[in-house]
PDB file with SEQRES, HELIX, SHEET and CRYST1 records, atoms N, CA, C and O in Angstrom:
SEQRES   1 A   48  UNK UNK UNK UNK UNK UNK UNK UNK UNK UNK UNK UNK UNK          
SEQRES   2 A   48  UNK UNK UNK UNK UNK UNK UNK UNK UNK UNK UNK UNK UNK          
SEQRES   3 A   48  UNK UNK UNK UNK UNK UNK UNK UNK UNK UNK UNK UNK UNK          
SEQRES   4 A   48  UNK UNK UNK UNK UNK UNK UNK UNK UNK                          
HELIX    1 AA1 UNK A    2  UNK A   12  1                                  11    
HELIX    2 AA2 UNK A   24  UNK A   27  1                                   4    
HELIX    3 AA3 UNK A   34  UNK A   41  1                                   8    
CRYST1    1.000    1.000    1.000  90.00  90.00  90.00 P 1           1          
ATOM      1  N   UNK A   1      15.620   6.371  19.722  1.00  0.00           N  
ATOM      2  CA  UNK A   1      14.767   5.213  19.934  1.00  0.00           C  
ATOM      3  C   UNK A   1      13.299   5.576  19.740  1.00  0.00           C  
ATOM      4  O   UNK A   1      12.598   4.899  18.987  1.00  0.00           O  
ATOM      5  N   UNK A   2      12.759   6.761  20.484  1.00  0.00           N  
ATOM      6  CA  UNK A   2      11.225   7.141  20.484  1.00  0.00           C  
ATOM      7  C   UNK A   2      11.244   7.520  18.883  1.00  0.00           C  
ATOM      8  O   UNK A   2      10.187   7.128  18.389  1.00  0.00           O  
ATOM      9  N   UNK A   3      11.965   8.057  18.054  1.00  0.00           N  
ATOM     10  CA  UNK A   3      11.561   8.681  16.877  1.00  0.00           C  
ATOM     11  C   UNK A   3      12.049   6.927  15.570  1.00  0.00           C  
ATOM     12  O   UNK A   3      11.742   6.438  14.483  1.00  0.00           O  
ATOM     13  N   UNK A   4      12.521   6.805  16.194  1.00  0.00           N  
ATOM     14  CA  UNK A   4      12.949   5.223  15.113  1.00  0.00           C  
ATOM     15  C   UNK A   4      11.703   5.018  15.535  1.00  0.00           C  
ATOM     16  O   UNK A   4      10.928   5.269  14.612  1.00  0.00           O  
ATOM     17  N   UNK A   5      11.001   4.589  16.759  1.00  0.00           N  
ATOM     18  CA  UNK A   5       9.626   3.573  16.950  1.00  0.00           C  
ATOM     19  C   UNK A   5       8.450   4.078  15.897  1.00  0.00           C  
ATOM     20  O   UNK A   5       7.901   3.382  15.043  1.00  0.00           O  
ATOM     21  N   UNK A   6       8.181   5.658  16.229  1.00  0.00           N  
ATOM     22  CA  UNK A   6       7.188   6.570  15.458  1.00  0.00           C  
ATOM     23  C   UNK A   6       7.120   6.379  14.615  1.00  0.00           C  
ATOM     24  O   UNK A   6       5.973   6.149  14.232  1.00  0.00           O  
ATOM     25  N   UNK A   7       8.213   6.300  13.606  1.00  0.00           N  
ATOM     26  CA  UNK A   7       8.677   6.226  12.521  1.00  0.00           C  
ATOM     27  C   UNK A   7       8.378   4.497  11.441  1.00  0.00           C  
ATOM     28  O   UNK A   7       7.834   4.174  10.385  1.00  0.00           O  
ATOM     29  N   UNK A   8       9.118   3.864  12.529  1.00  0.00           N  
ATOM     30  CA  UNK A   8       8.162   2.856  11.946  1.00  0.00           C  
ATOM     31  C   UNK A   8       6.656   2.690  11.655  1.00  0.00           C  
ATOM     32  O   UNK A   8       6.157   2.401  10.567  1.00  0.00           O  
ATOM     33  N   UNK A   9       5.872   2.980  13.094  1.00  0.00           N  
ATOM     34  CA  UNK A   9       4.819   2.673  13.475  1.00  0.00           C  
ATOM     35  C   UNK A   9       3.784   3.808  11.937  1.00  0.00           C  
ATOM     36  O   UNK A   9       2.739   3.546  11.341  1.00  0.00           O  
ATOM     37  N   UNK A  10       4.829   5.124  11.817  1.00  0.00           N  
ATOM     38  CA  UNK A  10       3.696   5.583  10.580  1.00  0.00           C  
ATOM     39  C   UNK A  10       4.057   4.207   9.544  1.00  0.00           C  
ATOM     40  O   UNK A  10       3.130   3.474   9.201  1.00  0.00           O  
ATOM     41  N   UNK A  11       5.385   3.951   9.117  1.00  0.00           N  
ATOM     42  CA  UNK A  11       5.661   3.262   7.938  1.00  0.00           C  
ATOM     43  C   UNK A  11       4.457   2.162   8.312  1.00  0.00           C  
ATOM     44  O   UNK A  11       3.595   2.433   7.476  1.00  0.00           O  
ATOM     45  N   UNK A  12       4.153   1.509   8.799  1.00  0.00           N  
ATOM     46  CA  UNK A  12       3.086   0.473   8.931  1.00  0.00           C  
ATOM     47  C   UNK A  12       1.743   1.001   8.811  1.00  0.00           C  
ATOM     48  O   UNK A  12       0.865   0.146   8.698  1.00  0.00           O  
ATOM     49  N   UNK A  13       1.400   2.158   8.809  1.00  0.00           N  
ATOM     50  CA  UNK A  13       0.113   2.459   8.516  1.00  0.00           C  
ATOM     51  C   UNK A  13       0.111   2.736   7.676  1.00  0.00           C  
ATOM     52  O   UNK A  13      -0.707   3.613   7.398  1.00  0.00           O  
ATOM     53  N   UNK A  14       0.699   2.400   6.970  1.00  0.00           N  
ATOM     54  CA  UNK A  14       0.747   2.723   5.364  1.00  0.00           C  
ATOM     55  C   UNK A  14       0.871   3.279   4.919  1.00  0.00           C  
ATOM     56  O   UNK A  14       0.174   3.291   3.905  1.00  0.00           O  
ATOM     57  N   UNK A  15       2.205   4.775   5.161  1.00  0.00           N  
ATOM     58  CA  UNK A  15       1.882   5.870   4.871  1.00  0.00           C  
ATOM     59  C   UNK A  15       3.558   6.211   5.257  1.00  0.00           C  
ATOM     60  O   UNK A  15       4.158   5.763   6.234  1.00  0.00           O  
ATOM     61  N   UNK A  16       4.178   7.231   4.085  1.00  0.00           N  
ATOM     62  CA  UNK A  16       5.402   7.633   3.903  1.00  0.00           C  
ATOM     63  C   UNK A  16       5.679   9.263   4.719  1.00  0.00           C  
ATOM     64  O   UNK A  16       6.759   9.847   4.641  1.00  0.00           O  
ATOM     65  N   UNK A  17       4.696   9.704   5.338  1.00  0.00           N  
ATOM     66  CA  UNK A  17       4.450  10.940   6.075  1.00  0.00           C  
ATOM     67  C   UNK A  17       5.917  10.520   7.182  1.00  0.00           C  
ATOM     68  O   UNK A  17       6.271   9.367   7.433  1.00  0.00           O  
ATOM     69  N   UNK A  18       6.557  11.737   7.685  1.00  0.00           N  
ATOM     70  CA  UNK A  18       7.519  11.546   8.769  1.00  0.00           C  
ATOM     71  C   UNK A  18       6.696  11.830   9.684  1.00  0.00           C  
ATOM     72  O   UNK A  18       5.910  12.771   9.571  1.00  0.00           O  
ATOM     73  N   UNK A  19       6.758  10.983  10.832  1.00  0.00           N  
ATOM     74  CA  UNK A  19       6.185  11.024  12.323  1.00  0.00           C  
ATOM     75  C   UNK A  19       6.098  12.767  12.705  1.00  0.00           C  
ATOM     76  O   UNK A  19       6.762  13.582  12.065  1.00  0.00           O  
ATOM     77  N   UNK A  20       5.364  13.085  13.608  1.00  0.00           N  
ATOM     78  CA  UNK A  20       5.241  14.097  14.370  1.00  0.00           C  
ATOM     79  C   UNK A  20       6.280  14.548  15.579  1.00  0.00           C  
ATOM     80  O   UNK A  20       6.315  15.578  16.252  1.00  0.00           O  
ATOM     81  N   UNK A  21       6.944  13.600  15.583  1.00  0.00           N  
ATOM     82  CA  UNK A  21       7.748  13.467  16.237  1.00  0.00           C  
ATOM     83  C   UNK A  21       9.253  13.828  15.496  1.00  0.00           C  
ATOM     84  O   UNK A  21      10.124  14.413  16.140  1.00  0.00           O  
ATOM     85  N   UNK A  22       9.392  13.548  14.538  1.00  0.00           N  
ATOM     86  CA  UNK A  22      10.483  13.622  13.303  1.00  0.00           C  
ATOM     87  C   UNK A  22      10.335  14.971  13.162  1.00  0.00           C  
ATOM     88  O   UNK A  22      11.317  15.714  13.171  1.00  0.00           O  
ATOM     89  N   UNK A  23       9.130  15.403  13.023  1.00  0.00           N  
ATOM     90  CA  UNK A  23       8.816  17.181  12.261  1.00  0.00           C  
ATOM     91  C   UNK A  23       9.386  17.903  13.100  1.00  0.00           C  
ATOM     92  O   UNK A  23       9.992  18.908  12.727  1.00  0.00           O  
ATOM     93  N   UNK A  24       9.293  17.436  14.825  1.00  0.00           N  
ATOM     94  CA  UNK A  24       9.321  18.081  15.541  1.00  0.00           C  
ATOM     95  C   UNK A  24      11.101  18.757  15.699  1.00  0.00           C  
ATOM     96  O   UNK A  24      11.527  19.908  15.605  1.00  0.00           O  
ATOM     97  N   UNK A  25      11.988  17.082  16.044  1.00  0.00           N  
ATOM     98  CA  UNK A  25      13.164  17.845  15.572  1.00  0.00           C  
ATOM     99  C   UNK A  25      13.530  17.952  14.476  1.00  0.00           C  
ATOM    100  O   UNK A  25      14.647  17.449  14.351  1.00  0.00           O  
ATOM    101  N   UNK A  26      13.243  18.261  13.808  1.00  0.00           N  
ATOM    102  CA  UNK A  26      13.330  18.715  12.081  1.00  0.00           C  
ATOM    103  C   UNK A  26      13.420  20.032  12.256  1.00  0.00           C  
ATOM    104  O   UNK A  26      14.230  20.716  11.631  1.00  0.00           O  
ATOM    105  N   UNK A  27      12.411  20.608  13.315  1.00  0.00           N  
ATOM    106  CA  UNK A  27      12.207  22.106  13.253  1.00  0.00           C  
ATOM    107  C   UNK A  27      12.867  22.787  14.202  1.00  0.00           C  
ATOM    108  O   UNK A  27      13.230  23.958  14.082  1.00  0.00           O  
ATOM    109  N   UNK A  28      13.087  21.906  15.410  1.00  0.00           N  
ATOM    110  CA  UNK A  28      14.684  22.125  16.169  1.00  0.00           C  
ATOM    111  C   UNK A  28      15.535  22.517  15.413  1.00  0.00           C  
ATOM    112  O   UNK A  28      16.109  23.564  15.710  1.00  0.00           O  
ATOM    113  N   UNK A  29      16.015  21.593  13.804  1.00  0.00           N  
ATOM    114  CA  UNK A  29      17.102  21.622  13.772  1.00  0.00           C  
ATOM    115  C   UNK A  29      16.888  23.060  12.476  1.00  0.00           C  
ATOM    116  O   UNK A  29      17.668  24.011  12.425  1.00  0.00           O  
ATOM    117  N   UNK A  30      16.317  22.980  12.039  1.00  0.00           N  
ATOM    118  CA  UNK A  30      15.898  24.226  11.168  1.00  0.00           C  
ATOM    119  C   UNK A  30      15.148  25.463  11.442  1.00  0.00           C  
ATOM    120  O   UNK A  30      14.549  26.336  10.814  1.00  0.00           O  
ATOM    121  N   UNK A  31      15.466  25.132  12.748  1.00  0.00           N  
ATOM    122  CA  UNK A  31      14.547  26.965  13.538  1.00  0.00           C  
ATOM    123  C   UNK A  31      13.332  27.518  12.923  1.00  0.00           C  
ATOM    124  O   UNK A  31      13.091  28.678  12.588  1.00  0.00           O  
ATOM    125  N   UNK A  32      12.593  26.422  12.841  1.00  0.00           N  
ATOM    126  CA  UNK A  32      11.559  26.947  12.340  1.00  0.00           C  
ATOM    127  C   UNK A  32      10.557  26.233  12.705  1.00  0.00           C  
ATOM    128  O   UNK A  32      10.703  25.097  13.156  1.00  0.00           O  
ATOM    129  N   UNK A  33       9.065  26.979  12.514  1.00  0.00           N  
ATOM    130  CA  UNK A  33       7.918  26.504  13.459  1.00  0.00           C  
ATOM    131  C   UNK A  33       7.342  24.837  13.492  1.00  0.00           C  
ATOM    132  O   UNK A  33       6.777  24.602  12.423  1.00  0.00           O  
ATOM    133  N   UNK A  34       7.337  24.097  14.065  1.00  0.00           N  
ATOM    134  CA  UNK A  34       6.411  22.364  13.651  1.00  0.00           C  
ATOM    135  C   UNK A  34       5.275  23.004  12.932  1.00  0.00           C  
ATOM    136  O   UNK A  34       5.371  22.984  11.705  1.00  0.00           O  
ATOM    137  N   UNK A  35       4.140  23.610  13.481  1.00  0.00           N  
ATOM    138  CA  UNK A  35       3.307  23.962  12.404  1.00  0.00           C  
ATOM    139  C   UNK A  35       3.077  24.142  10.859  1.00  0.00           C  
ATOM    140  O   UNK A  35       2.045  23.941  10.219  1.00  0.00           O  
ATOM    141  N   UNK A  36       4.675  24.701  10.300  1.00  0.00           N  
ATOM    142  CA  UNK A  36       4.997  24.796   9.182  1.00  0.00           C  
ATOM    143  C   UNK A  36       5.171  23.391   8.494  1.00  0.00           C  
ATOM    144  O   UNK A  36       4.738  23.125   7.373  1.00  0.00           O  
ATOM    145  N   UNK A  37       5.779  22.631   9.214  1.00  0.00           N  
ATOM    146  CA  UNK A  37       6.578  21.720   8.667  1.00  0.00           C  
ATOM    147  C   UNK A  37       4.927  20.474   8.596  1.00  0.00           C  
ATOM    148  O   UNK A  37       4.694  19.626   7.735  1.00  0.00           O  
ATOM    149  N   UNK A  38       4.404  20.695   9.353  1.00  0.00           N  
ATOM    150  CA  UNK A  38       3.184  20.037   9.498  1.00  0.00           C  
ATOM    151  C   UNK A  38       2.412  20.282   8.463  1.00  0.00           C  
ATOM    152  O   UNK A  38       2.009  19.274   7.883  1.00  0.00           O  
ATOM    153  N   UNK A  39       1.938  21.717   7.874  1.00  0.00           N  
ATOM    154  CA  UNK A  39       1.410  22.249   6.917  1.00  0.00           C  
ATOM    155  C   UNK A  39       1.993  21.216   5.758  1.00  0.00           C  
ATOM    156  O   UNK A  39       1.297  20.396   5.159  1.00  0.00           O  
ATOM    157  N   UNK A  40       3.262  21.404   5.588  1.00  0.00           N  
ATOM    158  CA  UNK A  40       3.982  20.515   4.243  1.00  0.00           C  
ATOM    159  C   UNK A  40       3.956  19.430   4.181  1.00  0.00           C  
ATOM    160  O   UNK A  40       3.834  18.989   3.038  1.00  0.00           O  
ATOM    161  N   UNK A  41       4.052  18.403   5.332  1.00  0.00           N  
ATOM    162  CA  UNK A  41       4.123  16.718   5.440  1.00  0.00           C  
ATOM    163  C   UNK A  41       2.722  16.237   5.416  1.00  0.00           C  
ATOM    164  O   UNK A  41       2.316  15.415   4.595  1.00  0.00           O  
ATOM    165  N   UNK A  42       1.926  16.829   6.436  1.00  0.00           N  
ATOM    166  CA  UNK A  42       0.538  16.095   6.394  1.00  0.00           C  
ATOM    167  C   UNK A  42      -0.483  16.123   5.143  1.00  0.00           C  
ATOM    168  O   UNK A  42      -0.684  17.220   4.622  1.00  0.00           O  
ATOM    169  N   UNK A  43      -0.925  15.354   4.797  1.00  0.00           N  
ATOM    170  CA  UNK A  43      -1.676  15.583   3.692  1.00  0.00           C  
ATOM    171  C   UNK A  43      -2.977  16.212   4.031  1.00  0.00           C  
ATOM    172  O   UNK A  43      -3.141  16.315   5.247  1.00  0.00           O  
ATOM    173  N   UNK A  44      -3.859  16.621   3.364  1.00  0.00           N  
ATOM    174  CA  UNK A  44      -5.256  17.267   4.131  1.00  0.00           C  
ATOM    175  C   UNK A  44      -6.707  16.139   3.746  1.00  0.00           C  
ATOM    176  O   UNK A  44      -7.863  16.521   3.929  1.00  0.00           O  
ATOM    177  N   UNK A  45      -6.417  14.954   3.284  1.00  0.00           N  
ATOM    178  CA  UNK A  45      -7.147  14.267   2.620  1.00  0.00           C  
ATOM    179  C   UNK A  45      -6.615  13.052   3.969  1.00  0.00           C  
ATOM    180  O   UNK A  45      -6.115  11.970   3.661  1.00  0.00           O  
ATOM    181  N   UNK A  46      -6.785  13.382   5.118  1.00  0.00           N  
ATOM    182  CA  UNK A  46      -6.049  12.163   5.895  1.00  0.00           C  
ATOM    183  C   UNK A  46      -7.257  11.030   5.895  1.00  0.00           C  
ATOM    184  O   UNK A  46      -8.411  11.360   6.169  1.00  0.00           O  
ATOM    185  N   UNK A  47      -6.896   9.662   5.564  1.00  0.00           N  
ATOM    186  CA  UNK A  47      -7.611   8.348   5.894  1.00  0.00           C  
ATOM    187  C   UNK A  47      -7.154   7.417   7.187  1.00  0.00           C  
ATOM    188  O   UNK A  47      -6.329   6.527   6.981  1.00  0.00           O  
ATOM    189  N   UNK A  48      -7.686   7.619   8.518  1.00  0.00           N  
ATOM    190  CA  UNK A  48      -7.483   7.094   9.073  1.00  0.00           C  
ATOM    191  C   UNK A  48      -8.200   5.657   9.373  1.00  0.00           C  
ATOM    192  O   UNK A  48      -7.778   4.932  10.274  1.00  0.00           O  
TER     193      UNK A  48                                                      
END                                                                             
């Protein structure tokens, strides 16, 4: 439920990035650091 909401809530800002929340078990599930996965999803040109 919390990661469906996130998830939307990026899709409405206009933006195809997976939530922070998504990365997070992403990296649960792939044993590997959020930081990393953050490095790859976030863009560095962010327009908020």
């Amino acid at each position: 439920m919390g990661v469906r909401g996130a998830t939307v809530f990026t899709y409405e800002k206009g933006t195809v990035r997976p939530s922070v929340i998504t990365l997070y078990r992403l990296a649960k599930v792939l044993d590997c650091s959020p930081t990393l996965l953050l490095e790859d999803f976030v863009s560095p040109n962010e327009e908020d």
